[in-house]
Structures are given as structure tokens and as C-alpha cells.
N, C-alpha and C positions, 0 to 999 in steps of 0.2 A: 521567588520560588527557587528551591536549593536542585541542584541539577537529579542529586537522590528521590528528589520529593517527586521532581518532573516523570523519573524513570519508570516511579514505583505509581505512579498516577494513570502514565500513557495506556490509553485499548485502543483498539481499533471499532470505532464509530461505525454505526451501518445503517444510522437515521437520520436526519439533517433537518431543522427548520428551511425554512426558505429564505430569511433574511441576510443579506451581504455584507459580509468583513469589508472594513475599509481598504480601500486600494493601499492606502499606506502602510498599512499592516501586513496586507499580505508581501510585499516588496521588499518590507523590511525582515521580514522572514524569511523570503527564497535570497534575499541580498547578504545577509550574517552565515546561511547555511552555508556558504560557499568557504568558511572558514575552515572546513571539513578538511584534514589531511590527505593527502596523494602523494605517491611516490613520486620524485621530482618534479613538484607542484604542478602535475601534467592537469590536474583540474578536467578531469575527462569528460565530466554530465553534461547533457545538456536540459535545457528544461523549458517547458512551455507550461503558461499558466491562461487558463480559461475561464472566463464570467461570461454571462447575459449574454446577446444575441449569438455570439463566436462558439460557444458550449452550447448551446441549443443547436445551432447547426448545425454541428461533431455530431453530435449526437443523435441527431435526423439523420445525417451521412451513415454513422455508423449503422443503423437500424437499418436501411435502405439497402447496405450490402449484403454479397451472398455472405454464408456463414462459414467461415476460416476452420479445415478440421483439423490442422496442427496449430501449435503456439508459436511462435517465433522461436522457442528456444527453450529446452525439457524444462518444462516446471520443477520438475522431480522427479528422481532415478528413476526408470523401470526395476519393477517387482521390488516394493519399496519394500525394507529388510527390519526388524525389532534394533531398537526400541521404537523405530521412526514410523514402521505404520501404526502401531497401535498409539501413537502421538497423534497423529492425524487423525484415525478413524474415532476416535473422543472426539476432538473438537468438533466434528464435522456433528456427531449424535447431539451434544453440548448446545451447538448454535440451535441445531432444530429441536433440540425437545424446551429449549427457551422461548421459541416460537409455537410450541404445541401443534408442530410438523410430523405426525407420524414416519416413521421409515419408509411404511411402503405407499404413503403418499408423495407419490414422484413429481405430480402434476405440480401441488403446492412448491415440492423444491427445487422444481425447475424455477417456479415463480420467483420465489427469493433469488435464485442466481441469476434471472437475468437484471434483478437489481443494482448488479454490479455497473452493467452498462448504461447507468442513468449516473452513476458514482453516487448511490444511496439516496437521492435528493442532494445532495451536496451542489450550492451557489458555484462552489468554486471546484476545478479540476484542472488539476496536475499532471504533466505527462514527464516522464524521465527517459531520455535513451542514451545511448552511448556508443560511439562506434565499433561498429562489429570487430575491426581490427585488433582493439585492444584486447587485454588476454586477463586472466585472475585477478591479477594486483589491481589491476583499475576498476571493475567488478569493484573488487573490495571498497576501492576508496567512492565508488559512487553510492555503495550501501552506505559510507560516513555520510554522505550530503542529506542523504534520505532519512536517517536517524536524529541528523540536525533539524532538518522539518519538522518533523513530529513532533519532537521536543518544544521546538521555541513554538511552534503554533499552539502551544498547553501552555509554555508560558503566558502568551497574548490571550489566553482565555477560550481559544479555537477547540475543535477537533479535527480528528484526521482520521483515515482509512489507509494503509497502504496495501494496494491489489497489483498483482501479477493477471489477477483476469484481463489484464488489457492484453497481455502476448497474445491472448486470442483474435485479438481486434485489429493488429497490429497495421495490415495491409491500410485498408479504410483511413485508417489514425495517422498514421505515413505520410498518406497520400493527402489527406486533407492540412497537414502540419506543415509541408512541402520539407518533409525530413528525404535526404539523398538512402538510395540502397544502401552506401554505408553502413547504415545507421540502425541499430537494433533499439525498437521499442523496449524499454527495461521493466515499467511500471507505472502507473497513473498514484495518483495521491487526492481521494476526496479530502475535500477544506470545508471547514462553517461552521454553524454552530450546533450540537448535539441535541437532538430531541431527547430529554429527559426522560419524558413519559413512556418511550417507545420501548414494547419490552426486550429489543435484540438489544437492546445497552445496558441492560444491566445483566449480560454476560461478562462473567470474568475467566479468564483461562488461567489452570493452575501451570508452574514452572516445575522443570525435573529438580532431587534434591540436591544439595547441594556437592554432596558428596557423590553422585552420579555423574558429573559433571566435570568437575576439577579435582585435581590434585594437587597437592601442596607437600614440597618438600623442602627440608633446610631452616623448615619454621619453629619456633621455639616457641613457647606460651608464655604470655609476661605475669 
């Protein structure tokens, strides 16, 4: 698969069979992402990967605790500004009127969202943090590690989720990971394989145009 083909492939999963990728797969996957660039190969991520009885657990723990009412770390600006809320506030109608979730069915959307906390049905779950110390650039370069996931788990035939709904979990997650204060939970990453049938997956999200986006100058047309 052409890295293009990969790009223009990837969504984010939010159904999952129950059946488990091979151990060697998934290793060879979080083992190649680490190819990802870092500003003086500081290689910042850290990363924990969860299957079978250790992910059931988490996830008993994490149910069991009180409920965290900040995130680790602003999801997203306060008073989010044009183009970016009305980017958001699509997706969000998008996902539920795929699910035939009314708006002012709250009840149902809480339901889907606490799906997050189970990482969609996903075998396998992915945690990312990085130490709190580091500053932007390492940020950046652990987004690289993360976009390496995704990708090469499309290549192996996988899917993936990538959720910031863990910041909310963060405490629980931590503490069951024996991750130090340092350490700021980044993100979890559902793994496995896609429920075809399931109708939240065959949402697709459209991108800004292109001309929205970038600008190009100095270029000549051949």
C-alpha cells in the first residue's frame, strides 16, 4: 500500500470485532512507528499497549473511579473561534445523525460517548503520554509517532481510533499504568479489526478546500 493510498484510506474506527491482531503485529507496528522524527532524536512518547486480562482491568479501574471534571490538558481553545467551531460542530451532527441520534437525545449521546471508555470494543488499547516538561516541538514529534500508528496499522490490515477522551481519564490511567506525575497522559489509540456492518463506520469526514488551507507561492505551472 502506497503511503498516499494509506492516507486517503485512514478514519477513525468506533466499532470493533472482538477478535485479536497478532502479538507480532501489533509490536511490529508500535516498533517501526518510533521511526517518527523528533527534534534531536529526543524520541519523547511513551507508550503502553493493552490486550486481554490487563485491558479489562483498566477498564474495570477506570469505570470504578470518581469522574475527572477537567482533562489533563485543554482539549480545545476556550470560546472556539470560525472556521474551527463550525468544523467541530458538523462532525459532532455528522457522527449522530449516522447513528440516527437525535440532538436532543442527550441520553443516547451520552451513550455513544461513554463508548470511548471501553475504546469502541477495540481487543487492543493504546495509551500515549509524554512528559509534562517537554514543551511544543516534542508535542509535535509525538503527533509523528501517532500518525505512524495509524498508518502502518492500515497497512497490517488493522483499524484505529485515535481519542483524546482519555485526558479525561487521565488520573485512573496513570495510576493503574504506574506512569510518575511527570507524565501527562496524551491519548489512547483503539486497535483491531473494523466492524464493517456497524453503521458509525461508514462515516466519512469531509476536509477544508484546499485553497482554505495552504498557500503556495514561487510556483510556476508546468
Amino acid at each position: 500500500m502506497k503511503v498516499s493510498e494509506a492516507i486517503a484510506k485512514r478514519m477513525s474506527v468506533r466499532a470493533f470485532e472482538a477478535r485479536m491482531p497478532p502479538a507480532a503485529t501489533v509490536r511490529a507496528i508500535l516498533e517501526a512507528a518510533a521511526r517518527a522524527p523528533s527534534g534531536g532524536n529526543l524520541q519523547p512518547w511513551r507508550v503502553h499497549a493493552l490486550t486481554g486480562a490487563p485491558l479489562a482491568e483498566l477498564l474495570a479501574h477506570v469505570a470504578a473511579s470518581a469522574p475527572q471534571p477537567e482533562p489533563e490538558y485543554a482539549i480545545y481553545p476556550p470560546s472556539l473561534w470560525e472556521p474551527y467551531r463550525t468544523r467541530r460542530f458538523e462532525n459532532g451532527e455528522q457522527l449522530y445523525s449516522t447513528l440516527a441520534i437525535a440532538r436532543e437525545n442527550k441520553a443516547a449521546r451520552l451513550r455513544q460517548m461513554a463508548k470511548n471508555a471501553q475504546f469502541f470494543g477495540a481487543p487492543v488499547g493504546i495509551f500515549l503520554s509524554i512528559d509534562r516538561r517537554m514543551g511544543p516541538p516534542q508535542w509535535s514529534d509525538l503527533g509523528c509517532y501517532l500518525q505512524n500508528v495509524l498508518l502502518l496499522a492500515l497497512e497490517a490490515g488493522l483499524a484505529t481510533c485515535p481519542q483524546d477522551y482519555w485526558a479525561f481519564c487521565s488520573k485512573p490511567v496513570k495510576a493503574f499504568l504506574g506512569l510518575s506525575p511527570e507524565h501527562t497522559l496524551f491519548a489512547g489509540i483503539a486497535l483491531g479489526y473494523a466492524d464493517e456492518q456497524a453503521p458509525i463506520n461508514q462515516m466519512r469526514t469531509e476536509r477544508a478546500p484546499f485553497e482554505e488551507i495552504v498557500e503556495m507561492r514561487g510556483f510556476f505551472e508546468n
